[in-house]
N, C-alpha and C positions, 0 to 999 in steps of 0.2 A: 622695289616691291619685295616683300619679306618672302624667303622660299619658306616650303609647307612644314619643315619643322618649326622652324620662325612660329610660323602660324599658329601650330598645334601649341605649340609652349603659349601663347599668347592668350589662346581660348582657354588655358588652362590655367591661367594667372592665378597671384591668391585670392581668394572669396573666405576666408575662413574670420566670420565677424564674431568678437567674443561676446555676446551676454550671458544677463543671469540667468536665463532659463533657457539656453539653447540659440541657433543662430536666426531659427524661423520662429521664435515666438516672443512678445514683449519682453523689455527688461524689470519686467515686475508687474507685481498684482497688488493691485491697491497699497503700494509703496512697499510690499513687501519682495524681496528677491528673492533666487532660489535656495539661497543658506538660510533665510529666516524665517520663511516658508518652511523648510524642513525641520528647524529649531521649535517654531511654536504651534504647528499643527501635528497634535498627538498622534490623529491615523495616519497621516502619512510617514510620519517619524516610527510610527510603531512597525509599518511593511517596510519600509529601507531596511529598518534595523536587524527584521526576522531575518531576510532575503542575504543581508550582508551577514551573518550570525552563521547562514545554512551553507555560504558558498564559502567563508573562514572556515569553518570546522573540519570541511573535507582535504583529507591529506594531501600535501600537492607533491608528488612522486617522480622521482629523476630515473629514465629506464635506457639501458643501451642495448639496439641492435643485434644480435647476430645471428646473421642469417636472411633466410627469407621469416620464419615465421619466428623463432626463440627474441625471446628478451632477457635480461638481466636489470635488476633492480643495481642502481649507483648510487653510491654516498660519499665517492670520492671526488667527485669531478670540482672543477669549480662552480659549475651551472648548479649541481645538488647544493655543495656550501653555499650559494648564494641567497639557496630560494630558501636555506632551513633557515639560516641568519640573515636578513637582506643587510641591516644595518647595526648599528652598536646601542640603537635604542628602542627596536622592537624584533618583537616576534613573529613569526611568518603568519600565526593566526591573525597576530593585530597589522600588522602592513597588507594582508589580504582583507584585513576587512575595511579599513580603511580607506583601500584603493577601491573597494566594490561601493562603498558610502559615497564617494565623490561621484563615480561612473553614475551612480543608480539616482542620484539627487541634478546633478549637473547635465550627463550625457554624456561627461568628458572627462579624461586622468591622463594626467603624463607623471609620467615612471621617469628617472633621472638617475641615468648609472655614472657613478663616478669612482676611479679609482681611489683606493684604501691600502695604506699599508698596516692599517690597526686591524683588516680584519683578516681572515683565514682564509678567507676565498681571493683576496685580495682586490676588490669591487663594494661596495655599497648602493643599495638600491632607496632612492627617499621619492616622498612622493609627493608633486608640487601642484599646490592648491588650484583649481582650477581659476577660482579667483583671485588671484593671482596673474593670470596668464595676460597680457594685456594686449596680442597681437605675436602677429608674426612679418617672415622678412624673407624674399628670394623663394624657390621652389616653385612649386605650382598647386591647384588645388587640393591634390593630393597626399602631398608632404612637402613641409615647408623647410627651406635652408636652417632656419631660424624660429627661436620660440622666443617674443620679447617678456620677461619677467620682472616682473617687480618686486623685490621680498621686503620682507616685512621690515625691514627698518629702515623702506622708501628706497634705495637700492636698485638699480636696471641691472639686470645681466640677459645678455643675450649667450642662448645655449644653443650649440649646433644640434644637429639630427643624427648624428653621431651617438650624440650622449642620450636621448629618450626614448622612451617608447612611449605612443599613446595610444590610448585604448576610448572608442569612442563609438557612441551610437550615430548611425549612417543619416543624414537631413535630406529629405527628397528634394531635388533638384541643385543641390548644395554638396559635389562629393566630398569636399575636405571641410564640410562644415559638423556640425554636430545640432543632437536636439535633444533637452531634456525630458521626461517621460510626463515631469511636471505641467508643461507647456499644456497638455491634454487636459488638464486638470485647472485651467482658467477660471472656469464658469463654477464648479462644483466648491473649488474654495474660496472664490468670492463670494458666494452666497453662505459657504461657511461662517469666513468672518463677519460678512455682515449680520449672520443670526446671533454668533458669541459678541457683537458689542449691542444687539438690539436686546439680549439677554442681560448682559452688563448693566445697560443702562435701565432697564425696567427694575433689575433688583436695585441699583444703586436711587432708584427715583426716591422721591420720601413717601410715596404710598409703596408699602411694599405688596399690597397685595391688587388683585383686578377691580377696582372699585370705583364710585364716584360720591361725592356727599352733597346732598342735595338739603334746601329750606322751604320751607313752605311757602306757597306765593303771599299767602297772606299775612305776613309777620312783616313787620317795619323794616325796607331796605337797607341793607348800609350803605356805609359811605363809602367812597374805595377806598380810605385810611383804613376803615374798620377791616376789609375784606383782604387787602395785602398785611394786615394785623395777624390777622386768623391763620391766612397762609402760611407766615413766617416762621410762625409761632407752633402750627402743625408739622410742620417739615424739620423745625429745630427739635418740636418732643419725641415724635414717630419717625422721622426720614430715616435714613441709614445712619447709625452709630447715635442717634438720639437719646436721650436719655431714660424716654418710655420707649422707646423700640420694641415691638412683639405686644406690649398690651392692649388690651381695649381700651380706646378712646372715649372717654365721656363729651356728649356733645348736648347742647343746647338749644332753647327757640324751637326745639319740633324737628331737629336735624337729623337725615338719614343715610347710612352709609348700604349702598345699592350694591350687589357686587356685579360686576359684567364681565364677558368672554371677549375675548378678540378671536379671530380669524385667521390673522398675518400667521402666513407660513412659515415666519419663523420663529412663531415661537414654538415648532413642534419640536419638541428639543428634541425625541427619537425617534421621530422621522427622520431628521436630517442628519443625525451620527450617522443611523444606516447610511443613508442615500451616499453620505461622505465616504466611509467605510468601505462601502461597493464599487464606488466611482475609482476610487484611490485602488484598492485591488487590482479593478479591471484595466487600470494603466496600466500593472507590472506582472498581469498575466498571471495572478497567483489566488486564489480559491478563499475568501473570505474567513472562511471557517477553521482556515491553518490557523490566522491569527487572533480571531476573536470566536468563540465559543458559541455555537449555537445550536438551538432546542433541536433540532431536526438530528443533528449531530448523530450516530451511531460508533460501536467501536469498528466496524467493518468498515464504516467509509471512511472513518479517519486513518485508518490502516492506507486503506486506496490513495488519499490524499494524502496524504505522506509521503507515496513511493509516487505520484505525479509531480510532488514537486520536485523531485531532482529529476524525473526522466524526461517532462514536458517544460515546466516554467524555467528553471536555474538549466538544462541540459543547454540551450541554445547560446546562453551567460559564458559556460563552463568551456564550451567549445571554440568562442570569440575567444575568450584569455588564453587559453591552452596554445589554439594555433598563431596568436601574435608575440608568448613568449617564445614558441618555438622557431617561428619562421625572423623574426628579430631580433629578439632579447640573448637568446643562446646565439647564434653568431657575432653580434657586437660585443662580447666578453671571450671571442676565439674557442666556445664550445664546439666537442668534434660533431661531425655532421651526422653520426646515427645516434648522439641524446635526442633525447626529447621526454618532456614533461607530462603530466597527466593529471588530474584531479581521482584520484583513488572512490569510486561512487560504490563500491562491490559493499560495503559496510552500511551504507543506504538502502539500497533497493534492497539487499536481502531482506528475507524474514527474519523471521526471531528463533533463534538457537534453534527448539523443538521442533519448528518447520523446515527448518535448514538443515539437522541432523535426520530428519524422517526424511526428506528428499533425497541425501550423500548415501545414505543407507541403504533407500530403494535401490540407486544409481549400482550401488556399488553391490550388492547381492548378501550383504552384511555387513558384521561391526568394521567402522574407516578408521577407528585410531588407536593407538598404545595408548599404554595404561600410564607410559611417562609422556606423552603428548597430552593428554586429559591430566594430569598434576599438573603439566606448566601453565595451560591454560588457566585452572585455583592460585599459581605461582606457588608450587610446590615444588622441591626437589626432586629428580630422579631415584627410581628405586635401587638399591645397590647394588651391585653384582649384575647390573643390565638386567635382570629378571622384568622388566617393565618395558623394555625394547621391541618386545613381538605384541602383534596385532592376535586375542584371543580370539579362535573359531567353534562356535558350539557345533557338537557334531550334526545337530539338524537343520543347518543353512540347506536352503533346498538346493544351491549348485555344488555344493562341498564334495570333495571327495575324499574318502575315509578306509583307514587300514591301508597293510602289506607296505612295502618298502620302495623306495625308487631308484628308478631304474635307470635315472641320470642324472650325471656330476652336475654341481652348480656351471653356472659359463662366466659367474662372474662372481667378486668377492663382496664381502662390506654387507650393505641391509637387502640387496636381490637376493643372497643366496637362500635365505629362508623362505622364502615362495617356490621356490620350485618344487615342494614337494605336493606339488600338486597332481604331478603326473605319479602315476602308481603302477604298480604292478595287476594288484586285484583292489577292485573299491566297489564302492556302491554308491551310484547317483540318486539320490532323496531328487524327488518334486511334489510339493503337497498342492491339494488340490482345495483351496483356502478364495475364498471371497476378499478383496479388499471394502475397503469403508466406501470409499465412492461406488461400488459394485451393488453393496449392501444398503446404501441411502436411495439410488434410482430402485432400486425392486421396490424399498419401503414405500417411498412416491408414488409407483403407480398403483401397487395396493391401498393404500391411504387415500389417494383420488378417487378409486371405484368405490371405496367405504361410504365416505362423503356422499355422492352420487348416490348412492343404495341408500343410505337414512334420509336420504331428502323427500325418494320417493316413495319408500313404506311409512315410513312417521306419521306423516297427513293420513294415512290407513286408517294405523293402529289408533291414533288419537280421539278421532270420534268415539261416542258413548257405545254404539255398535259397531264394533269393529267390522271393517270390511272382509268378508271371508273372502278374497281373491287377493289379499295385502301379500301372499309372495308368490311371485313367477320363476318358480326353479330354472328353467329352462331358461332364461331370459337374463339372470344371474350367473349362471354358470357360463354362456355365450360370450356375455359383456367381458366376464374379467378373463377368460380362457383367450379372447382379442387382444386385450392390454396386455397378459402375461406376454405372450408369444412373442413378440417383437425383443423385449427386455432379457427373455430368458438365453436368444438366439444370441444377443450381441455378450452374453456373460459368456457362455459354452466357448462361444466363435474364438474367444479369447484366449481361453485357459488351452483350447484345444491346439491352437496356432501355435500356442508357446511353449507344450509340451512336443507338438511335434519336432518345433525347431531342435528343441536339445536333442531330440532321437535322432536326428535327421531323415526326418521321413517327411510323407507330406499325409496332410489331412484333409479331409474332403468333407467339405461346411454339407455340400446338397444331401449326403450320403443321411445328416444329420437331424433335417429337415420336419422327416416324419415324425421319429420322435419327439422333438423339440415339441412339438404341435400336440400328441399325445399326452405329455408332462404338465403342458398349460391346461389341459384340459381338466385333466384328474388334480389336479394343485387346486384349482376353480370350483371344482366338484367339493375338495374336500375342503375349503377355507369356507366358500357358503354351508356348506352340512352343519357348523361347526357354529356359526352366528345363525342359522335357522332352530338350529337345538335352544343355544343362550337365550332365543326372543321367546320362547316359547314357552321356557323355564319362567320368561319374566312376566309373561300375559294369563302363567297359570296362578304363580302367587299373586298377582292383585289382583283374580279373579277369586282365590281364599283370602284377599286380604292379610295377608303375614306381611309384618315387619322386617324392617332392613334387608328391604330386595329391592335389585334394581330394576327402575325402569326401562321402556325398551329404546329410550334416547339416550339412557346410563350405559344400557349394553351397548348401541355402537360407539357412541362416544370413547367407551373405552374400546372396541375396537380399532376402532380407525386409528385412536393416540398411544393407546398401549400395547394391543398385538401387534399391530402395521409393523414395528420395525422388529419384532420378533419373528413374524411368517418374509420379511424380506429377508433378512439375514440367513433364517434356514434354508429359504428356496434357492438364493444366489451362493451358497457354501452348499447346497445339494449338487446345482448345475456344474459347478464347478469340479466338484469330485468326478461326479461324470464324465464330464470332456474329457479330464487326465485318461483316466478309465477307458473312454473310446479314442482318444489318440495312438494308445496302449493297444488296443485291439487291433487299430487300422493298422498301425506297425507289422504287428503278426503278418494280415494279409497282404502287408508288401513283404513277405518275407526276411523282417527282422527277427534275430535269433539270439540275440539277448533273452536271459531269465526276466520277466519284469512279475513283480510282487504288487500287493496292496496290503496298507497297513490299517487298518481303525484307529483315529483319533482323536479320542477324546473332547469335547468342547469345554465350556465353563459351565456348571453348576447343573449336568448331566442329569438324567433318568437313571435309575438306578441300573438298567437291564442295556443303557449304553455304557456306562460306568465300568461294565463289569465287560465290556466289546475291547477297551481300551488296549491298544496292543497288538490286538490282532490281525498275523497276518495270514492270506491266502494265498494263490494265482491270480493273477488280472483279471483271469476271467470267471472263476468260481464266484461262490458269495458266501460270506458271511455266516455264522453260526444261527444269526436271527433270522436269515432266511432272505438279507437285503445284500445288493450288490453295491450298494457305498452309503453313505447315511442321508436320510430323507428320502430313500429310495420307495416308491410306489408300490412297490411289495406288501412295504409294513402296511399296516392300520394308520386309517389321518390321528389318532393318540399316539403311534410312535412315529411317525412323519415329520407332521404338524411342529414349527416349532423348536425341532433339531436343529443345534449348530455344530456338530461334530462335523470332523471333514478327514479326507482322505491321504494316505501319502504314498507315493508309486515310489517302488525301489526296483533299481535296475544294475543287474549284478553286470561287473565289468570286468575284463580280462584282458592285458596288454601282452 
């Protein structure tokens, strides 16, 4: 009786059956197999193609080790020479895409490394058709001693396990078998081809159009001479390539050409591309609209769709290749044990420059590159003299520190040493107290919602021929939007304040904040309605004078909502924000910080003239302003100098080492 290894080797004999479409699915669909299948059906030829196009183009990068977390990029190894040249007749783009076309069409590739003294790595990698493969020999289900081959000019060679790697989709119940993606796809392209030859044959028929030709009962029979006459002679003038092809037929005896519809589902020619289209997609887990265009389409989702096809559909692809060249491929060619390979995706998933440079910038508290790193990126030369070597600092980065001299040696030579002067003797820390864009789009949002809201329910008012004299609830307006602000206004403060504290090192206290926060929404509410109760009022006196080119009171909020809305968000969330600084600034004090800290007035874009002329100005933290306001948009001024403001603040903090 066989002992339990016996055994286990026995259960695990080969199973590995080659067909055309994988080892659990027919050897073909209506005579066709999975090479000619993918040669004459254009959607599914069109997704291999993309799929293998998208997984070619990504770098595939040889990295070494050291360490627990560093790596090094290699280009000397043999495993790098191998993958940048595999062989003396292709490229690493075309051998990877090649290899992904078999995999993606088949379900199965084998990689065949053979020594080379023609090339540099000393190795060749070629890739042996899967048709081709015609069995295996010894091994067990899992990998076989043997792959038996047959090449193309009828030839057997049998290759050990030694020389391949294969790379193949896993068949349930079959571990060393394989399955093509095709197999799925039985039913969808059989009904394919059977609609493109019922298409065929309807255009190739000699009526080319939906029709029948009928005689009148009552006219003299023919004879079936006469009627296989008629036919002959119809399908020879009119049928396909005829000689009347495409004209009107003159007909005889009272004869009428009927036209009629069919039904058959296949002749919906774009119903079934779709259905085809989608089917074939949803095999290879990839999003329709990558490949073929459609009306729904937007630039945002296809942005989205873009960065899912390498993260979701090709990432699981990319991962299969990655860890069976490294855990095979680079050991059978004597690579050392800390290479390993990668498909380089950082060039995919990122955004696009502008989003990618506003993200390194945020990150980084200012400008990230020399002025000779930005030429080479145009592939321009380096500036002379190294004048282009340093990173420029404007002096109003808000962590910068500026003036006096330093007060320690570099600790190291080469491109650290010009950073260090960052530690000073005497400086001044800049933090402005500035709103971002996403800051500035939620305030606009929930102002622009309660806009909405408000013209919905005064409109119906004003509209009728007598107007409703109770068309506005001051109190009721001012509540509404004084609830919506507060929430919005508290998570802006909460922010600016958190983040100035940090750099003071003190701590802030959001509750301390509270009150206020609740008094600002209130009076901001007060005076934004004030402000559209004037405009409506303006509008229901002229068209009670009838005057020309005034607007109406659906003109006035309309333009409220679309054209102030992101004007009153912007000012309220660059108000809040100066503030917070301001009271971070204060809290300081009361913990007994004793730094100098200043405020400066800053100008926004396209200013009031009596802010214009603020521009510059600084005070105390805690004094105010020439105008009588303690940061801009402050509750002090009038809602005409409030309202609207996007000047913002900038705290300066005198430092002494």
């Amino acid at each position: 009786m066989p002992g339990i290894i016996e055994r286990i080797r026995m259960a695990f004999s080969p199973k590995i059956y080659m067909v055309s479409l994988g080892s659990d699915a027919p050897t073909e669909v209506l005579n066709y197999t999975a090479r000619t299948l993918y040669q004459s059906q254009d959607n599914l030829q069109a997704v291999v193609n993309f799929l293998a196009d998208s997984i070619a183009q990504l770098p595939l990068k040889v990295y070494r080790r050291d360490g627990e977390n560093a790596r090094i990029r290699d280009r000397e190894s043999v495993t790098a020479q191998l993958l940048y040249k595999p062989n003396r007749y292709q490229t690493e783009f075309e051998f990877i895409k090649g290899m992904a076309i078999e995999y993606l069409v088949f379900g199965c590739v084998y990689v065949w490394v053979i020594p080379s003294t023609e090339s540099k790595s000393g190795y060749e990698m070629m890739l042996i058709p899967t048709s081709w493969v015609e069995g295996t020999e010894g091994g067990n289900s899992y990998a076989a001693d043997y792959i038996r081959v047959s090449m193309s000019n009828g030839e057997q060679v049998l290759i050990p396990r030694s020389e391949w790697v294969r790379f193949a989709m896993y068949s349930a119940g079959n571990p060393g078998g394989y399955i093509s993606p095709i197999s799925g796809l039985r039913q969808t392209l059989q009904e394919q081809i059977e609609a493109s030859k019922f298409r065929r044959q309807l255009w190739g028929s000699s009526g080319r159009l939906n029709a029948q030709i009928t005689r009148p009962k009552d006219v003299a029979p023919w004879t079936p001479e006469q009627r296989s006459q008629f036919v002959e002679n119809f399908r020879q003038s009119w049928g396909s390539g005829g000689s009347k092809a495409g004209s009107i037929p003159l007909l005889e005896d009272g004869m009428e050409i009927k036209p009629f519809s069919t039904s058959f589902k296949e002749a919906e020619w774009a119903s079934s591309v779709k259905l085809s289209r989608e089917s074939v997609a949803a095999a290879y887990q990839i999003n329709p609209s990558l490949v073929w265009h459609s009306d729904t389409q937007t630039y945002a989702s296809s942005k989205d769709n873009a960065r899912a096809l390498y993260a979701e559909c090709l990432g699981p692809k990319l991962q299969m290749i990655q860890q069976r060249i490294n855990t095979f491929l680079i050991p059978m060619i004597g690579g050392d044990e800390n290479l390993y390979c990668e498909f380089d995706l950082k060039e995919k998933l990122k955004g696009s420059f502008e989003e990618r440079a506003a993200e390194l910038q945020k990150a980084v508290g200012g400008p990230w590159m020399t002025r000779d790193e930005a030429r080479a990126d145009s592939n321009l030369p380096p500036l002379p003299d190294g004048v282009g070597s340093e990173i420029i600092i404007p002096l109003n980065v808000a962590s910068g520190l500026e003036g006096g001299e330093s007060t320690e040696e570099p600790t190291s030579s080469g491109d650290d040493a010009k950073h260090v002067r960052m530690v000073q003797k005497s400086a001044t820390l800049r933090i402005k107290g500035i709103a971002d864009d996403s800051e500035n789009e939620e305030v606009t949002n929930v102002i622009k919602k309660f806009m909405k809201h408000q013209a919905a329910s005064i409109l119906p008012k004003l509209g009728a021929k007598s107007a409703d004299s109770n068309w506005w609830d001051e109190d009721r307006w001012n509540t509404e939007l004084a609830a919506d602000l507060e929430p919005i206004v508290q998570k802006v403060a909460d922010k600016h304040g958190l983040d100035t504290a940090e750099v003071l090192g003190t701590e802030y206290g959001i509750d301390l904040t509270r009150n206020y926060i609740k008094t600002i929404a209130k009076n901001r509410a007060k005076g934004i309605n004030k402000i559209t109760y004037d405009k409506l009022m303006e509008a229901l006196e002229a068209a009670e004078q009838e005057l020309d080119n005034t607007p109406s009171p659906s003109e006035v909020m309309e333009k409220r909502k679309d054209l102030d809305s992101p004007k009153l968000g912007q000012s309220l969330a660059t108000m809040i924000a100066s503030w917070a600084i301001c009271e971070a600034a204060n809290q300081a004090y009361q913990q007994g910080y004793s730094k100098q800290i200043k405020k400066t007035w800053v100008t926004g874009s396209n200013p009031r003239s009596s802010h214009a002329a603020l521009n510059g100005e600084t005070v105390p933290v805690d004094d105010v302003f020439s105008n009588g306001a303690r940061w801009p948009g402050d509750d002090n001024l009038s809602p005409e100098e409030s309202c609207g403001c996007n000047c913002s603040t900038e705290v300066e903090i005198a430092i002494t080492r």
